[in-house]
RODO-868929 format. One record per residue (C-alpha): x, y, z; residue number from 1. Coordinates in pm, 1 decimal, padded with zeros to 6 digits. Example, Ala and Ser with C-alpha at 12.3 -4.5 7.8 and 13.67 -1.06 7.14 Angstrom:
2
<pagu X="01230.0" Y="-00450.0" Z="00780.0" n="1"/>
<pagu X="01367.0" Y="-00106.0" Z="00714.0" n="2"/>
//
This chain:
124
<pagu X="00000.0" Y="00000.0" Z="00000.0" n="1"/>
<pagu X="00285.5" Y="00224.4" Z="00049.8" n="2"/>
<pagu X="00460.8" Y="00129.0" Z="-00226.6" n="3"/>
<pagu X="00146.2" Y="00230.3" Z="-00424.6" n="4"/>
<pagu X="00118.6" Y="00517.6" Z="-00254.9" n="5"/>
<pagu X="00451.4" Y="00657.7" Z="-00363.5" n="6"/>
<pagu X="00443.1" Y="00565.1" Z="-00675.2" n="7"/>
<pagu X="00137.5" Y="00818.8" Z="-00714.4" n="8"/>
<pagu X="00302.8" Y="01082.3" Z="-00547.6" n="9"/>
<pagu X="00594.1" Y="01028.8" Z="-00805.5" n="10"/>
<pagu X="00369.7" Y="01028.6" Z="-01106.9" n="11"/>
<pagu X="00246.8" Y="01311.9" Z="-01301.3" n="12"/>
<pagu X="-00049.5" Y="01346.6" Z="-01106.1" n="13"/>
<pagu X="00079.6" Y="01336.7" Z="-00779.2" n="14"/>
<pagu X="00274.6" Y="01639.6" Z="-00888.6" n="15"/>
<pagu X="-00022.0" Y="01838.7" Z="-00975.0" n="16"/>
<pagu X="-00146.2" Y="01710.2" Z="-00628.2" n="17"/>
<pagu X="00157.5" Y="01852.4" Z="-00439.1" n="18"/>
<pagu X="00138.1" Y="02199.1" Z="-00679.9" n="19"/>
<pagu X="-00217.4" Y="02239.1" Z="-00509.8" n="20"/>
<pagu X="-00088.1" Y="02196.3" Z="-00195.7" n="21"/>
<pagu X="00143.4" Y="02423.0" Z="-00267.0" n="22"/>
<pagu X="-00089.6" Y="02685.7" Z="-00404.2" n="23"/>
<pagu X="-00336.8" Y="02621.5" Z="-00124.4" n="24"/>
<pagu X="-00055.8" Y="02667.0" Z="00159.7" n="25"/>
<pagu X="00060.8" Y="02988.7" Z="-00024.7" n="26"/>
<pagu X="-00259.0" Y="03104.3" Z="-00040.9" n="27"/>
<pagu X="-00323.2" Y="03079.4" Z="00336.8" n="28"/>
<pagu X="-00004.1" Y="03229.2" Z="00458.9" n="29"/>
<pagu X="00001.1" Y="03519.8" Z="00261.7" n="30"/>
<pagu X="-00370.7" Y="03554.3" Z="00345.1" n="31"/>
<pagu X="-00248.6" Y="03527.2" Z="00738.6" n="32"/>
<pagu X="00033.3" Y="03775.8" Z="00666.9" n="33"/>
<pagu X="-00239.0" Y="04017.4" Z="00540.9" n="34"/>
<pagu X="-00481.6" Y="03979.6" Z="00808.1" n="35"/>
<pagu X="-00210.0" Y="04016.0" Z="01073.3" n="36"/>
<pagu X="-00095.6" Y="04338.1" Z="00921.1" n="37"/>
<pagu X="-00485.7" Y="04480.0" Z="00916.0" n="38"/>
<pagu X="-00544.2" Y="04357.2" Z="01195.4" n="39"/>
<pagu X="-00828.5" Y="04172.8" Z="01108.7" n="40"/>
<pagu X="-00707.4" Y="03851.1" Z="01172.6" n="41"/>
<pagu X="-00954.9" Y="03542.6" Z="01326.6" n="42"/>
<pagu X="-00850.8" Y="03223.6" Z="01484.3" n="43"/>
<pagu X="-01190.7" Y="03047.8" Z="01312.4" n="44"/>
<pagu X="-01053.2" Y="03161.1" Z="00976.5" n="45"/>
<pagu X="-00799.0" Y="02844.2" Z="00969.1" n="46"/>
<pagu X="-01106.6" Y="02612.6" Z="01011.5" n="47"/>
<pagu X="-01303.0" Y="02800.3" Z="00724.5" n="48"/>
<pagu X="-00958.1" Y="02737.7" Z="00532.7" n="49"/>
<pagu X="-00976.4" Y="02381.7" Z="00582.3" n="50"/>
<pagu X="-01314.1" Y="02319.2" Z="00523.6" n="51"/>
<pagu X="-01318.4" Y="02575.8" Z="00244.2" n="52"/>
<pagu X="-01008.3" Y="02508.5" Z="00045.9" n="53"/>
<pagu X="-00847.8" Y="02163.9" Z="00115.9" n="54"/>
<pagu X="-01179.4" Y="01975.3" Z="00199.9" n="55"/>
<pagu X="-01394.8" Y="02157.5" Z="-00039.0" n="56"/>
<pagu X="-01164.8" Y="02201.7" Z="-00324.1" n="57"/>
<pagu X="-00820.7" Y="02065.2" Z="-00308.0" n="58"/>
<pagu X="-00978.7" Y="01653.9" Z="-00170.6" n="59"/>
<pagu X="-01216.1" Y="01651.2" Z="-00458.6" n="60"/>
<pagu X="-00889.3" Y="01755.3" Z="-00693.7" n="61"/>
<pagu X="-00705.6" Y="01497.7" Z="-00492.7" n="62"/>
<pagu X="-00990.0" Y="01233.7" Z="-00552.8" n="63"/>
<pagu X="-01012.7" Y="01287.8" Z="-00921.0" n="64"/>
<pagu X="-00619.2" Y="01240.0" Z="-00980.6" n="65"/>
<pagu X="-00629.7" Y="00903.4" Z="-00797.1" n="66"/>
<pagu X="-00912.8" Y="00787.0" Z="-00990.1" n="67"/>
<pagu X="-00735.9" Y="00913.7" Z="-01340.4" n="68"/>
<pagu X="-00368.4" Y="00758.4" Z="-01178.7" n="69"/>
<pagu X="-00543.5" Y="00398.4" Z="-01067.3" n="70"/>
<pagu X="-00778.3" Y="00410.5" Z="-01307.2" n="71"/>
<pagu X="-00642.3" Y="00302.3" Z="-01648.1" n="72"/>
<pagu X="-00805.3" Y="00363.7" Z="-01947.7" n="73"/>
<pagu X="-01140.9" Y="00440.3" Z="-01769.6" n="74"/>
<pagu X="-00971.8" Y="00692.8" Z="-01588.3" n="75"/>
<pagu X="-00878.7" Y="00923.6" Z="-01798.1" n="76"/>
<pagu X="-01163.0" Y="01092.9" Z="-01800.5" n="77"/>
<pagu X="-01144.2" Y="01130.5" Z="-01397.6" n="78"/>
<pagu X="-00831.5" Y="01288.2" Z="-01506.2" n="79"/>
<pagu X="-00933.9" Y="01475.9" Z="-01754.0" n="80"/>
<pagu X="-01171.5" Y="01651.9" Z="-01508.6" n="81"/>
<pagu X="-00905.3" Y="01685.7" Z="-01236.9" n="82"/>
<pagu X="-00691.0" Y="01879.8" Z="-01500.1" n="83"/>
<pagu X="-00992.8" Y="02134.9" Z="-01589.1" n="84"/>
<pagu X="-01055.7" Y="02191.6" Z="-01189.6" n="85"/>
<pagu X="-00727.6" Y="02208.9" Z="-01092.4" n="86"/>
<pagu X="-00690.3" Y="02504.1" Z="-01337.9" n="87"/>
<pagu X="-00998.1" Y="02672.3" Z="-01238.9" n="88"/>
<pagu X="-00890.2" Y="02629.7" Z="-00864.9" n="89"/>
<pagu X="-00493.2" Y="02760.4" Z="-00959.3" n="90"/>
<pagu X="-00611.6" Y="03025.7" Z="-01103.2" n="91"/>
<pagu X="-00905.7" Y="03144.0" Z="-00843.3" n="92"/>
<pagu X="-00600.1" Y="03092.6" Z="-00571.5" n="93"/>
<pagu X="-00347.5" Y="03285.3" Z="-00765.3" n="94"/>
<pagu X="-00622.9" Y="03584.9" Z="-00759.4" n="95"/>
<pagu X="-00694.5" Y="03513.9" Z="-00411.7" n="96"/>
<pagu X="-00284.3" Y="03537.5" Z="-00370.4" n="97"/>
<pagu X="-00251.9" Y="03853.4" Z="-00576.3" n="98"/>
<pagu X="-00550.7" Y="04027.3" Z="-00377.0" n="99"/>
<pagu X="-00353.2" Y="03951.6" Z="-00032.8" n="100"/>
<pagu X="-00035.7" Y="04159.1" Z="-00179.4" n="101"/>
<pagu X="-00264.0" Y="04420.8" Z="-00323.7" n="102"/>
<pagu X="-00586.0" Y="04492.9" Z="-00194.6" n="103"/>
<pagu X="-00888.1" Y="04636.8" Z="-00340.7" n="104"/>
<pagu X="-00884.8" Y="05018.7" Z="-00276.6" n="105"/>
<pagu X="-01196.4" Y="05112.5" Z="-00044.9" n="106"/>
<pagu X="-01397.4" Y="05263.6" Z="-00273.9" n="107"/>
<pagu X="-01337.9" Y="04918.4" Z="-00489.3" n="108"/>
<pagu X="-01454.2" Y="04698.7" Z="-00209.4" n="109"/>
<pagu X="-01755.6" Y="04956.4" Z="-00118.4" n="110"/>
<pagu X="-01946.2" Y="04968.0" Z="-00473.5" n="111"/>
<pagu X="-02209.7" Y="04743.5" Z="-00464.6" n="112"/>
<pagu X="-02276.6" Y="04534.1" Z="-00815.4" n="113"/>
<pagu X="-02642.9" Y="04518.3" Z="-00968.5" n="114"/>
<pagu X="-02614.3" Y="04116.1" Z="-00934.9" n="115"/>
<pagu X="-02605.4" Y="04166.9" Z="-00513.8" n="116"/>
<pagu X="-02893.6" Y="04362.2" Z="-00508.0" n="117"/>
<pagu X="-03080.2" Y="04078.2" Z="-00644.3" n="118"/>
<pagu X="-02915.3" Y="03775.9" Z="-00582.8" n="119"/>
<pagu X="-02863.8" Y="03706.4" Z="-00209.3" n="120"/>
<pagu X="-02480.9" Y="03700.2" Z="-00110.9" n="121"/>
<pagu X="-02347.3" Y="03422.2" Z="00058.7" n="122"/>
<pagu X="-02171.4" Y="03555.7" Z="00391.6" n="123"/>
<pagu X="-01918.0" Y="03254.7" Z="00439.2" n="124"/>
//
């Protein structure tokens, strides 16, 4: 079983499972950093990180690969999908990444958008 699992960790797609890692721990530090520095830092925020981002988004990913790794033939279309939402997810992270470097001015993050005045906002 071990052998098996380092074998997947050495393969192509266990790469693209430690890049999201990767990408997911960058994510939260510099995200830490710039709470610390506003001041607006929360102790609950790590749990809404780990439900959010690794068990929401990065074990699904994780899923996917394994099934496209172990898989065979039939699994190339689990990893087919793993590819197209590990891309959406790299690229909502590196935004996520670039926002904790540079905020949003506050006149940015004050303008409401026609959509929220409709469509209820999620608050989590």
């Amino acid at each position: 079983m071990i052998a098996l699992l380092q074998a997947f960790l050495a393969s192509d797609a266990g790469l693209a499972l430690k890049g999201l890692l990767i990408v997911a721990f960058a994510d939260f530090a510099t995200g830490t950093f710039a709470a610390l520095a506003d001041g607006t830092f929360a102790l609950d925020a790590l749990a809404a990180f780990l439900r959010k981002h690794i068990l929401g988004r990065v074990a699904p990913i994780a899923l996917l690969l394994a099934l496209g790794y172990f898989g065979g033939a039939a699994g190339q279309l689990f990893l087919a999908g793993a590819i197209a939402s590990s891309t959406a997810y790299v690229l909502e992270t590196i935004g996520s990444i670039k926002d904790n470097f540079f905020p949003p001015s506050a006149t940015a993050a004050a303008t409401v958008k026609p959509a929220a005045l409709i469509n209820p906002v999620p608050t989590e």
